[in-house]
C-alpha positions in Angstrom: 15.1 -4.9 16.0 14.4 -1.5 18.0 12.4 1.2 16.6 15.6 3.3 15.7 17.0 0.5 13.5 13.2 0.3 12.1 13.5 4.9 11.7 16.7 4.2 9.8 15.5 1.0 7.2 12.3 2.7 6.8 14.2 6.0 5.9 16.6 4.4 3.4 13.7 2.5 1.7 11.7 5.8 1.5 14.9 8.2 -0.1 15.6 5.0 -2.2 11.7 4.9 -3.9 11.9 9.4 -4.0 15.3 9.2 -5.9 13.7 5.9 -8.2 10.8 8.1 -9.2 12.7 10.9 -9.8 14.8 9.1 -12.2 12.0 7.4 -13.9 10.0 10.6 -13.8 13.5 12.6 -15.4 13.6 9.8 -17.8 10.3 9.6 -19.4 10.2 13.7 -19.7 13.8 13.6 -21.6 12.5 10.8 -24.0 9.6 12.8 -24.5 11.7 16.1 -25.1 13.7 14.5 -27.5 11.1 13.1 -29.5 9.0 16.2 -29.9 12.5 18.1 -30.9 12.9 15.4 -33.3 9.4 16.0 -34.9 9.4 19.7 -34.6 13.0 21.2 -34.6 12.0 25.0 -35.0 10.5 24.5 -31.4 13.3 22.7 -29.6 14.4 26.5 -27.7 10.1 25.6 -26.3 10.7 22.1 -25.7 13.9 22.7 -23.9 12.7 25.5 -21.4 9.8 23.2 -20.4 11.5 20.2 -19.4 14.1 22.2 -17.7 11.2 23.8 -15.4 9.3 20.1 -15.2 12.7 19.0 -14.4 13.6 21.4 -11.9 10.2 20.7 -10.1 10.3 16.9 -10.2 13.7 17.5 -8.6 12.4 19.5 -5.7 9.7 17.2 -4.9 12.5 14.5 -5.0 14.7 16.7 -2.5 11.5 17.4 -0.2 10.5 13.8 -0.2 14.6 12.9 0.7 14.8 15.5 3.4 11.4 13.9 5.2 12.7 10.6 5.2 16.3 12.5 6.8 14.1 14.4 9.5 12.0 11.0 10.2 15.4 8.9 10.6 16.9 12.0 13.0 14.6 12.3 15.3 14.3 10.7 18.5 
């Protein structure tokens, strides 16, 4: 196997494991969302902006993370 066939594996693993831990990360602050909206329904508006922003930076970690393992594959 050359070393650019090894750049390109190594860079699918690597987006693969950012987008998995993004999912699970998404996951598990949505379940948690919903079950404190559940037990306190006069502070869902709360809830809601908080796991937007924790969502919106679990994202941006995720698309950092995607767009190393992109440079890392690219280069030559």
């Amino acid at each position: 196997m050359t070393s650019v066939a090894l750049a390109y594996l190594s860079a699918g693993f690597g987006a693969g494991l950012a987008v998995l831990g993004a999912g699970l990360g998404i996951g598990k602050l949505a379940a948690a969302a919903m079950e404190g909206s559940a037990r306190q329904p006069t502070a869902a508006g709360d809830i809601r902006t908080s796991m937007i922003i924790a969502a919106a930076l679990i994202e941006g970690a995720t698309l950092f993370a995607i767009v190393v393992c992109l440079l890392l594959a690219l280069a030559k």
